[in-house]
N, C-alpha and C positions, 0 to 999 in steps of 0.2 A: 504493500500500500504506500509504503512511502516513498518510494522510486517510480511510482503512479504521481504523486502530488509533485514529483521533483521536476517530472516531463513536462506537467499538465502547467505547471508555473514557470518553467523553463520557457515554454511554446506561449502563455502569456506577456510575457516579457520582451519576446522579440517581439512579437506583435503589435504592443505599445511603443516599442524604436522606434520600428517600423512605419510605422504611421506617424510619428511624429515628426521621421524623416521627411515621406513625402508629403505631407500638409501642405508643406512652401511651393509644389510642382503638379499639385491635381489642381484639375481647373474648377474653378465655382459648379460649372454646370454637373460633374460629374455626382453621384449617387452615392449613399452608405455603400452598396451590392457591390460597384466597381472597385469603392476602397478596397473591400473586404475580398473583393477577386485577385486583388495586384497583390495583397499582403499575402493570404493564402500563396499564392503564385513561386512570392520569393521567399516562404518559408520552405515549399517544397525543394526547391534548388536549392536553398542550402542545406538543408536536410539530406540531399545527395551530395552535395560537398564535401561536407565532414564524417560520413559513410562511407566517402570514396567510391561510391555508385555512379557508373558512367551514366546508367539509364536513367536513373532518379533525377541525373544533374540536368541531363538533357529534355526529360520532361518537364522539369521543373519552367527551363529556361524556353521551354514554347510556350505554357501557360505565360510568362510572365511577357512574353513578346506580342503574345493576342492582349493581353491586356493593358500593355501599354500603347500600342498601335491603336487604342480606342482615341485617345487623344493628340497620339503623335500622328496617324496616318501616313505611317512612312513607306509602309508593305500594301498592297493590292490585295489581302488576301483577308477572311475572316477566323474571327477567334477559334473553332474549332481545324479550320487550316493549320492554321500558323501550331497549335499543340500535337495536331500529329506529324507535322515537319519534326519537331522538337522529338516526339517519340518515336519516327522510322533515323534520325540522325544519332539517336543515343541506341536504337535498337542494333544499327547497322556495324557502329564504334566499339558497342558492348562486345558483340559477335567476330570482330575480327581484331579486337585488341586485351581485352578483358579476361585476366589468367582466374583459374577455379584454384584457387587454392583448399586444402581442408582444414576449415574455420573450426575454433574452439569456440564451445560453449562462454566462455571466458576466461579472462586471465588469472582468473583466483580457482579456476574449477577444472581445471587441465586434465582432471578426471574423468572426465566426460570424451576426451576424445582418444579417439581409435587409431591405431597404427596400421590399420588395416590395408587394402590397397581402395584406389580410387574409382569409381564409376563414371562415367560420363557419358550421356546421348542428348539429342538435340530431338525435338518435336515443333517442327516448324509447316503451319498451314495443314496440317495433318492429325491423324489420331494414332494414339499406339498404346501397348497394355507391357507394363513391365512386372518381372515379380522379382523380389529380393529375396536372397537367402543367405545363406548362414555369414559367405565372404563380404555381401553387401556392406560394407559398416558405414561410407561418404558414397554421398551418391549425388552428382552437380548437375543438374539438368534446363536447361532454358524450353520455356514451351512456348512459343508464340502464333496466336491466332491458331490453335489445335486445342487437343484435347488428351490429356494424357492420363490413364489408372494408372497409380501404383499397390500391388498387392504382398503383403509384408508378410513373408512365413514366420509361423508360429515361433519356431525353432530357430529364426535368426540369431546370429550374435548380437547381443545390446552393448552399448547402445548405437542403436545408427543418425547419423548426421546428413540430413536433405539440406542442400543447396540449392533451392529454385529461383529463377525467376520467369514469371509469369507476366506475360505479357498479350492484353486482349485473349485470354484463353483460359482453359480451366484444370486444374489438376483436383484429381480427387484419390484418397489413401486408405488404404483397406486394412486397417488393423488391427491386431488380435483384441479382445476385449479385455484382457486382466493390463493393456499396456499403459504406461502411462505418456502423455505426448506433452511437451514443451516448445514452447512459437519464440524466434524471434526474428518478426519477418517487419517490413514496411506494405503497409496498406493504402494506394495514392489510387482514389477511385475505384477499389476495390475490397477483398474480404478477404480473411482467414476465419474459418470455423473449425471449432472441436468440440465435442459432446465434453459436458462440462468434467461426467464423472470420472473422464480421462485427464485433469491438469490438477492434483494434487500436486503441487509446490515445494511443496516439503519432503516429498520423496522423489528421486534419484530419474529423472526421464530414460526411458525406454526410446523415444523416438524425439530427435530435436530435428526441427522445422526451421529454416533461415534462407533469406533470401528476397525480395520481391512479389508484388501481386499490384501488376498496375492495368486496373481495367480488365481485372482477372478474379478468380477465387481460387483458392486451396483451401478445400473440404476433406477434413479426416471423419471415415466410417466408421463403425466399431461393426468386429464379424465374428 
């Protein structure tokens, strides 16, 4: 709870900058809504910045270009343009520059990760079903604009490490019911769902989830 109030105040705070910054450069005419879309805008981007998210940075930085082009009119193009310019140029950068490294849960809980070897596949425009087992332990996948299952054997080695990102597409997780699953993903017009009686906190994840969900979901089943 209190690394919840730490975010939730952290993300109020730029917000108030933020706005204070640009007071002196939005014009009379403009709207609470517009405010509240430019600031939104440039908290996403930097929110990809200091994650070191190509894709987050670049979506950030289309939202923030639709919405300043409301008053600048420097681009031809409208505010939903100019954001998926910003998400096919971070999607294209992410895809051809963007190493999968295998992320720690954190740096105090080194525990958590696996020496195991790496997975990696790509689901792009398409749909596919994978299933893990026992070697599964990192497993880095980008799915964009597809549809990917992933189905988790009982008998895997725990705990496993998903590195997604999701992009306009859906991933959904098939896993055993006694697991326990841990998220720590960014959600920028999209979702992460877990059946709640799966995120006991206090015990030891069975399945850590990281990565992205932009105009996406990743939905874990219980089976």
């Amino acid at each position: 709870m209190a690394n919840k109030n730490r975010i939730f105040w952290g993300i109020v705070l730029i917000l108030l900058a933020a706005a204070m910054v640009l007071k002196a450069f939005i014009p009379v005419s403009w709207n609470l809504a517009d405010i509240c879309y430019l600031v939104f805008a440039l908290v996403v981007a930097l929110y990809g910045l200091v994650n070191r998210s190509i894709l987050v940075t670049f979506t950030g930085l289309g939202l923030v270009a639709g919405a300043s082009n409301r008053w600048l009119d420097l681009i031809p193009l409208g505010d939903g343009s100019l954001f998926l310019v910003g998400v096919f140029l971070g999607l294209g950068c992410h895809l051809l520059f963007a190493k999968r490294p295998v992320y720690e849960w954190s740096a105090k809980q080194t525990r958590y990760t696996s020496n195991q070897a790496v997975t990696n596949f790509d689901v792009i425009m398409s749909s596919s079903n994978h299933y893990l087992h026992q070697n599964d332990n990192n497993v880095n996948a980008d799915v964009v604009m597809g549809n990917l299952n992933l189905y988790v054997d009982e008998n895997a080695s725990k705990p496993i490490t998903l590195n997604l990102d999701v992009i306009m597409g859906n991933v959904t997780i098939y896993v055993p019911a006694s697991w326990q699953v841990a998220t720590q993903t960014a959600n920028i017009m999209g979702a992460t769902k877990i059946p709640v009686e799966m995120t006991d906190y206090a015990a030891q994840p069975d399945l850590i989830i990281k990565g992205d969900a932009v105009m996406g979901s990743i939905i874990v089943k219980q089976v």
